[in-house]
Structure formats: C-alpha cells, structure tokens
C-alpha positions in Angstrom: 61.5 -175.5 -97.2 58.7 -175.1 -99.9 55.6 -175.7 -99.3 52.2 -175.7 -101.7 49.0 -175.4 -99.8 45.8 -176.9 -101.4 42.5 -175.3 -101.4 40.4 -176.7 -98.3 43.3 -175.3 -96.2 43.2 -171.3 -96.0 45.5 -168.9 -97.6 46.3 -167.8 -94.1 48.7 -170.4 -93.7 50.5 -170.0 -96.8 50.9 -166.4 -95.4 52.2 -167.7 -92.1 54.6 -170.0 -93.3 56.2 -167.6 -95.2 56.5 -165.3 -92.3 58.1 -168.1 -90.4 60.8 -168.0 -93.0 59.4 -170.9 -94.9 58.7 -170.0 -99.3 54.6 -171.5 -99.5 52.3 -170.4 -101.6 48.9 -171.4 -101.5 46.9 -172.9 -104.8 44.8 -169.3 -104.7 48.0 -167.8 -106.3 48.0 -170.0 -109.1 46.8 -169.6 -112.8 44.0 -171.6 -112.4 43.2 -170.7 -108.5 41.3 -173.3 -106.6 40.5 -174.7 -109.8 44.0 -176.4 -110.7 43.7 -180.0 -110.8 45.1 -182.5 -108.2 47.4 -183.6 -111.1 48.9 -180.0 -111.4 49.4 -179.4 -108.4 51.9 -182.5 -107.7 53.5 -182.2 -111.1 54.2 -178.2 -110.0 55.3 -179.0 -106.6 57.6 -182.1 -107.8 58.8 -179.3 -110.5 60.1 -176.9 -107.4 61.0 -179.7 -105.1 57.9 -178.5 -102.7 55.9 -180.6 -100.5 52.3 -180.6 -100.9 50.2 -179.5 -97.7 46.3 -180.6 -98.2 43.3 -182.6 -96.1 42.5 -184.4 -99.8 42.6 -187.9 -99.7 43.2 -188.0 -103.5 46.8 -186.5 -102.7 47.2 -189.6 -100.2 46.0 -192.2 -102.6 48.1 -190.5 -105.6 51.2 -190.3 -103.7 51.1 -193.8 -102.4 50.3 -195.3 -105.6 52.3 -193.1 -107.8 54.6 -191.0 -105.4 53.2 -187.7 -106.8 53.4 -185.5 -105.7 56.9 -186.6 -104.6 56.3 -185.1 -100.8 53.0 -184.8 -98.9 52.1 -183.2 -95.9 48.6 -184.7 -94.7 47.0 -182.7 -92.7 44.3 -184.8 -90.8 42.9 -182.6 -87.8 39.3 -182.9 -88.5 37.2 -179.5 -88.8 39.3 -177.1 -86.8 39.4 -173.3 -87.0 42.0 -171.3 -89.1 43.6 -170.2 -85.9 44.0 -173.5 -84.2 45.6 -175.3 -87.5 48.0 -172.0 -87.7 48.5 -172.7 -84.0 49.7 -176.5 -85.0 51.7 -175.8 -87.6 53.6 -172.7 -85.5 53.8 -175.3 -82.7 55.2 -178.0 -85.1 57.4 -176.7 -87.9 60.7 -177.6 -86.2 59.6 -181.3 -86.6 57.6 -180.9 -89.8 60.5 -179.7 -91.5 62.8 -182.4 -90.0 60.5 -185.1 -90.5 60.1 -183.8 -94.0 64.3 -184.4 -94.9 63.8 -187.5 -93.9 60.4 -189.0 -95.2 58.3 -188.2 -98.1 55.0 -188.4 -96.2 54.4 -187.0 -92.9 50.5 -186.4 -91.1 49.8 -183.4 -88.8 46.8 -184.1 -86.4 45.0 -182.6 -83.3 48.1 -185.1 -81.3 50.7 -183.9 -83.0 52.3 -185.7 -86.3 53.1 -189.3 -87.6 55.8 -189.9 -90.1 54.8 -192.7 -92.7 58.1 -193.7 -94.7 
C-alpha cells in the first residue's frame, strides 16, 4: 500500500513502513519538505493512489468536506513517543491495510483503530 506521512509524525515511520514491505515516504522527502501545503499533499497522494497518514485535523475536515485527499489515515493517540506509535502501527498494519481496501478513512488510537466509512 502507499502511504504519505505528514510532518508532526516522524520520518521514522516512513522508514518502518517501508521496511515492512509497505512504499511511504514521508513529507521530509518532498520538494518543499515540511513546508508543502495541506493542499499538496492530498492532491500528490490522490495522484499515486496513497493514503495520507497525519495527526492534522485540517486533513480530517478537508477529507470529509471535500474527500481530499481521497484516503486518510488519522492518527489520534495523543502525545506518544516515536517508539510507541511505531509499536502501533507494527502491531496494526494487517488491519490498517485491510480496513484501508475497504474505507477511505480509518483512525489509529492508543485502543487500537476505528473505521469511519
């Protein structure tokens, strides 16, 4: 699956989800870094058929309105550390991924995840 992580999450995950067999790459590898706009960001993921991974409630708000970016991945565990949220995602992907063929927005917290549509 493809995956495009936003900025508040770390680079480190991008990393890990690529070593889990996944293709992510983080917003740090971008043109315009950290920098690239919310807008960009959903109009490049929708472009490569990605889903967006981010804590920004603008992605919510934009994707529920709008549908872009197309796919969302709302990550909502409050402040954890790097190696916790890597520990989620590791524990998780299996459904992430499934939940992701079948629904356009799915939330990973501290519990575990909720699938919206």
């Amino acid at each position: 699956m493809n995956f495009l992580v936003d900025a508040q999450l770390p680079r480190l995950l991008a990393v890990r989800l690529n070593e889990l067999g996944q293709n992510a790459r983080h917003t740090l590898d971008l043109d315009a870094g950290n920098r690239t706009p919310d807008r960009a960001i959903a109009e490049l993921a929708d472009l490569h058929e990605a889903v967006v991974i981010s804590k920004d409630a603008d992605f919510l708000n934009s994707h529920i309105l709008s549908r872009k970016p197309a796919r969302l991945l709302l990550v909502s565990t409050g402040n954890i550390t790097n190696p916790r949220l890597i520990a989620l995602f590791e524990i998780h992907l299996d459904r992430i991924i499934a939940a992701l063929h079948d629904a356009a927005f799915v939330e990973l917290n501290q519990n575990g995840l909720t699938i919206h549509d």
